[in-house]
C-alpha positions in Angstrom: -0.3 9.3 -2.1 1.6 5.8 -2.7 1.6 2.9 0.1 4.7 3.6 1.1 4.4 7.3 1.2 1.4 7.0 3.2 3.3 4.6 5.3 6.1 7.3 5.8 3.8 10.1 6.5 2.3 8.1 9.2 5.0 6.4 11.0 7.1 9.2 10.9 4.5 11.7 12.3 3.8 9.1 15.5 8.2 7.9 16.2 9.0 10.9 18.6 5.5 10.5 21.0 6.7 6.8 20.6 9.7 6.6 22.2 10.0 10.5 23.5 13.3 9.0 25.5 15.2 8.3 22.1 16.8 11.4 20.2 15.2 11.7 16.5 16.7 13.4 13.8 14.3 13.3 10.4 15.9 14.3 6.9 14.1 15.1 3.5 14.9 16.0 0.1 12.5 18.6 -0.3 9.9 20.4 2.1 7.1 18.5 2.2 3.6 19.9 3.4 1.8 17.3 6.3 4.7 15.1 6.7 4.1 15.8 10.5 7.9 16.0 11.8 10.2 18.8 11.4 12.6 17.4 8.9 15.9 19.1 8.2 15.9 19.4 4.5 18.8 19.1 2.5 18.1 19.5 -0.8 20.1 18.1 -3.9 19.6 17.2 -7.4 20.1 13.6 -8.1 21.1 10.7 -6.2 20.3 12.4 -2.8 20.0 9.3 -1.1 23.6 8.1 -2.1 25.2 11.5 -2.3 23.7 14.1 0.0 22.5 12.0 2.9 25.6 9.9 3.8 27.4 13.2 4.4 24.7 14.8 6.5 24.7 11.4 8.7 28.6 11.0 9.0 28.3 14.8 10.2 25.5 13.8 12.7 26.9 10.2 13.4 23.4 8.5 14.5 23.0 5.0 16.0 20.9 4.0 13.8 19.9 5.4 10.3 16.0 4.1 9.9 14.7 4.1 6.5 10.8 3.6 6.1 10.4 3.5 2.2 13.8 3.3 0.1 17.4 2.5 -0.2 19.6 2.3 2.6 22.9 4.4 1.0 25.7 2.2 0.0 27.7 4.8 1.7 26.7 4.4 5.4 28.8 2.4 7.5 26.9 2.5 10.6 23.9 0.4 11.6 20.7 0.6 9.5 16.9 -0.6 9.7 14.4 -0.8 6.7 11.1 -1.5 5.9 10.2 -4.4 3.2 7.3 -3.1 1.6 7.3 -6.0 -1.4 9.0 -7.8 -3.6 6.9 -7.2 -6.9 9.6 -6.7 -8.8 10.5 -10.5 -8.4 7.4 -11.7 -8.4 6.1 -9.9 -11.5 9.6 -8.4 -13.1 7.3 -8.2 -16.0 5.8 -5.0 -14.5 9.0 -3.0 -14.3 12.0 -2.0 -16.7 15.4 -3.8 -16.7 16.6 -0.1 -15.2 13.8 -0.3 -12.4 14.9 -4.3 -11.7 18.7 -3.9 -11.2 18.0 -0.8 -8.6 15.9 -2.7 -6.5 17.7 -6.0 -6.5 20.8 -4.2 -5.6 19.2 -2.0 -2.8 17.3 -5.1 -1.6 20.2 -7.6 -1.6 22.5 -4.7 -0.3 19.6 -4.2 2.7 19.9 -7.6 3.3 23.5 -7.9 3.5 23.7 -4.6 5.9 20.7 -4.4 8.5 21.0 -7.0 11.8 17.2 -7.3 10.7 14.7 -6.5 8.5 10.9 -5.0 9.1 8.5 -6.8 6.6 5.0 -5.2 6.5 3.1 -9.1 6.2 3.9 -12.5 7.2 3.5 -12.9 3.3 6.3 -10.3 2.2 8.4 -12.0 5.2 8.2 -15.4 3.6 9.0 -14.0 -0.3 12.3 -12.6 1.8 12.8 -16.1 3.3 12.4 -17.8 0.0 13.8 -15.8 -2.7 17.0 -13.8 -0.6 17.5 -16.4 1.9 16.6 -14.2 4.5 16.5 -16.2 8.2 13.3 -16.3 9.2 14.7 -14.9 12.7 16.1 -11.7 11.7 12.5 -10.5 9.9 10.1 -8.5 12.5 6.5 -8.4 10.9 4.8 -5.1 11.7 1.7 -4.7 9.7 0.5 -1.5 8.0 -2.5 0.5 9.9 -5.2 3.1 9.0 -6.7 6.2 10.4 -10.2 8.0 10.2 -10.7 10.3 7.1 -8.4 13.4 7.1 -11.1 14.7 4.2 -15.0 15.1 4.2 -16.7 13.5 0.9 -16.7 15.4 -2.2 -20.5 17.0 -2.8 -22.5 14.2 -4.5 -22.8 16.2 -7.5 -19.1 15.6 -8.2 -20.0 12.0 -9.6 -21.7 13.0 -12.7 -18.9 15.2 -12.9 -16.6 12.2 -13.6 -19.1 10.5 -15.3 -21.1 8.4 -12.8 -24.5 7.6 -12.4 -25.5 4.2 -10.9 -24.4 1.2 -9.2 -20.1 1.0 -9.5 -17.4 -0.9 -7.7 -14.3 0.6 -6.8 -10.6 -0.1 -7.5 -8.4 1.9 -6.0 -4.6 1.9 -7.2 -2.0 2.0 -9.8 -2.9 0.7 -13.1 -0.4 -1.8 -14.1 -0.9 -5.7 -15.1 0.0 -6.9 -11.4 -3.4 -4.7 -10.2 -5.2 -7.1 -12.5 -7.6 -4.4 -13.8 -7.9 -6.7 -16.7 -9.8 -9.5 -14.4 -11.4 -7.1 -12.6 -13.3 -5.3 -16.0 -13.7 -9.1 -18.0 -16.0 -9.7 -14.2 -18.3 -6.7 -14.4 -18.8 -6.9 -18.2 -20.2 -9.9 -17.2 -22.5 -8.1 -14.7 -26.1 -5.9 -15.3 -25.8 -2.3 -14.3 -22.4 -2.0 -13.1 -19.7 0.0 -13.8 -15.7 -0.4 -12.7 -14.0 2.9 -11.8 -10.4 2.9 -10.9 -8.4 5.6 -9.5 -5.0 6.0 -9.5 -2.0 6.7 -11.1 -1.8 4.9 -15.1 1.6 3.3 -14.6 0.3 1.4 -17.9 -0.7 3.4 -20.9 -1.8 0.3 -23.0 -3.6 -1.2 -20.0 -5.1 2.3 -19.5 -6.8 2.7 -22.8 -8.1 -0.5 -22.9 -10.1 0.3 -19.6 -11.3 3.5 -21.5 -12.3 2.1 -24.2 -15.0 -0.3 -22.3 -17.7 1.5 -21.9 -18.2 -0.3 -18.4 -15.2 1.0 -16.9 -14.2 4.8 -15.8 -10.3 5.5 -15.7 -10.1 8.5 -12.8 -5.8 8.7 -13.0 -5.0 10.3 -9.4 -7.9 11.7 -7.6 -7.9 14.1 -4.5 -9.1 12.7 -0.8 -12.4 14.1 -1.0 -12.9 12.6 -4.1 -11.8 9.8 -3.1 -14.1 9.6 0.4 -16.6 10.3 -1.9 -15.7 7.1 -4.2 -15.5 4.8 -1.6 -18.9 6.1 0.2 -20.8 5.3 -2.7 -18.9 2.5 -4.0 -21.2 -0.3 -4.3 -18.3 -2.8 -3.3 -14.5 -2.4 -3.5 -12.3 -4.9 -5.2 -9.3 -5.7 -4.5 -7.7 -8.7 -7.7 -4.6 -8.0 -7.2 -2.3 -11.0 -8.5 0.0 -10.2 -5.4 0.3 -6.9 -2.5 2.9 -7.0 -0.1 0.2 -5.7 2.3 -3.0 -4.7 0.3 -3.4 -0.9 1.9 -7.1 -0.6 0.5 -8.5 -3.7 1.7 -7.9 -2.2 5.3 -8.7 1.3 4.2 -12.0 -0.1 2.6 -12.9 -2.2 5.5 -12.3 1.3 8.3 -15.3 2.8 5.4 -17.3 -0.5 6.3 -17.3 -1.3 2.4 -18.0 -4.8 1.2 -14.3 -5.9 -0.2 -13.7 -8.7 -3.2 -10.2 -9.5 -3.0 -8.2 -12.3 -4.7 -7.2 -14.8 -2.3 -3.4 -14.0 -3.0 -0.4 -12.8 -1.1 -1.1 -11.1 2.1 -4.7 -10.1 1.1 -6.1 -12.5 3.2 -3.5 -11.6 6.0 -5.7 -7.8 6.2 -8.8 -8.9 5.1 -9.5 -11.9 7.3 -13.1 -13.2 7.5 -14.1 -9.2 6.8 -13.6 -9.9 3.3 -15.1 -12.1 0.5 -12.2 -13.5 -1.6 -12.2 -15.8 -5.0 -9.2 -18.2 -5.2 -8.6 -17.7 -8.5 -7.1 -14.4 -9.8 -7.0 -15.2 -13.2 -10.4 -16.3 -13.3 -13.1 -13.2 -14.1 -15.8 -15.6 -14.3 -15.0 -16.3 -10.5 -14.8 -13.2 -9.8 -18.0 -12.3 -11.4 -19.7 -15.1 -9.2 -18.2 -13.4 -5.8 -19.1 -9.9 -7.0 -22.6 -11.0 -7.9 -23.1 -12.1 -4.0 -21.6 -9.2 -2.7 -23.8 -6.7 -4.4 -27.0 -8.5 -3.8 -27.3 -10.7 -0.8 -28.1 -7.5 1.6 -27.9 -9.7 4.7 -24.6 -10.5 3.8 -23.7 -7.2 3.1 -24.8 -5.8 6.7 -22.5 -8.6 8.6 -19.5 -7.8 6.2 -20.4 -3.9 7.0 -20.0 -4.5 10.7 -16.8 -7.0 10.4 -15.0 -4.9 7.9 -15.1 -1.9 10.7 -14.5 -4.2 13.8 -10.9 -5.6 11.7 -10.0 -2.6 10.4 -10.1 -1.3 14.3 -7.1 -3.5 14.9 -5.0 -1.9 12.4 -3.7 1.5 13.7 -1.1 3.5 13.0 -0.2 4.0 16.5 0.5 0.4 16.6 3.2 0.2 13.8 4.9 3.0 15.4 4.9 1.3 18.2 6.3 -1.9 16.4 8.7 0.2 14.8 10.2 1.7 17.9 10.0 -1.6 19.6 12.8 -3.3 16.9 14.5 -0.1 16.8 15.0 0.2 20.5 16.5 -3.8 20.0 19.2 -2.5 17.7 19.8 0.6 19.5 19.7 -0.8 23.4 
């Protein structure tokens, strides 16, 4: 699953034990298994969010349409609340197609324009609001992302020579696009002994997926299941994290709740999650940095032990029953 799907799943699941005094009504396109509400699903072929649900809501009239991970509809009148994930698509445009950057700038600027405030998942994405829509800094409500023990067991062991591994590897978990900088993060452990780079995740980037494969010091896994994955990061030698920017950085914190040593670029909100559980080089661009950083992580033990520990005591702070709670608590302002 995406960030923001994850991000759904979770919030959604915890809104009603939240605020059990408020009425909730939850739509979906689609059934969709583990969601963890009962959603009224109304399906429809294209355009559902600017089609199909503005009629089911002018039928239901609500008080407040909440929307944790899209577009509020352009046909919606009443009073709306979203969740600003990121704005990648002005920092890096280069990632996405002219297609992909109109939609967003429209929905973005049209969110902006319609909701009495805005929920920003890091001071960092608040301040890219601030400084590239003009946002007032007053009408943005920070509620960071949380995490939540494993819903999986580990994979046997015997499923890593299945994908290929033996050995010391460090993980990277996420798409695999130019704004991940997989390019930084392979360039660092080529210039390591005995170590491999495996990244799972969707290949957003074909190009940028080949040349991984073709290094014979990196292991492209494309989308992996959760037990796989609890298996990846339980033998992960380190997890790093070069993203050039995150608008919150979900597996720094889900890294640090598996007390896992995490390298992460000193960028964006990465420092925001990672705090001083993480090790960080300032220089994104830099592999030979980044080399340095992973070099100390894997070897100085003593270090590894204290990161261990602080890495599980942070990661404590970020729940998931907390951003509901922060959720309800700026819904409740626009509903009261």
């Amino acid at each position: 699953m995406t960030g923001t799907e994850v991000y759904t799943r979770e919030v959604c699941s915890r809104l009603e034990a939240a605020a059990p005094e408020l009425r909730w009504r939850f739509f979906a396109s689609r059934p969709r298994a583990g969601l963890g509400v009962d959603a009224i699903v109304i399906p429809f072929r294209r355009l559902w969010t600017q089609v199909r649900l503005p009629i089911a809501l002018a039928a239901g009239r609500p008080d407040l349409l909440f929307v944790p991970a899209h577009a509020i509809p352009f046909a919606w009148a009443g009073k709306a609340l979203t969740v600003v994930h990121d704005l990648a698509f002005e920092r890096h445009p280069e990632a996405y197609s002219a297609t992909e950057r109109a939609y967003l700038r429209l929905t973005t600027r049209w969110a902006v324009m319609r909701c009495p405030v805005l929920i920003a998942v890091s001071e960092s994405t608040k301040a890219d609001l601030v400084s590239v829509y003009g946002v007032k800094p007053e009408r943005v409500r920070v509620v960071p992302l949380g995490t939540a023990p494993p819903v999986a067991a580990p994979a046997p062991a015997a499923r890593l020579a299945e994908l290929g591994l033996n050995g010391n590897f460090v993980l990277q978990v996420g798409r695999i696009e130019t704004r991940k900088n997989q390019v930084a993060a392979l360039a660092a452990v080529e210039r390591l002994d005995g170590v491999t780079l495996v990244v799972a995740g969707p290949e957003t980037d074909p190009e940028l997926a080949a040349k991984l494969r073709a290094s014979p010091r990196a292991r492209v896994l494309g989308r992996v299941d959760q037990p796989t994955l609890e298996l990846l990061y339980k033998r992960a030698s380190a997890v790093v994290v070069p993203s050039l920017y995150e608008g919150f950085g979900l597996p720094v914190l889900e890294a640090m709740a598996r007390g896992k040593v995490v390298v992460a670029a000193k960028a964006s909100s990465l420092p925001e999650v990672g705090g001083d559980a993480a090790l960080y080089f300032h220089d994104a661009a830099d592999p030979e940095q980044l080399a340095s950083v992973l070099h100390v992580a894997l070897t100085d033990e003593k270090l590894r032990t204290s990161l261990a520990k602080a890495a599980r005591a942070r990661a404590k702070k970020f729940t998931w029953d907390r951003t509901a709670a922060g959720v309800v608590q700026v819904i409740k302002e626009l509903v009261s």
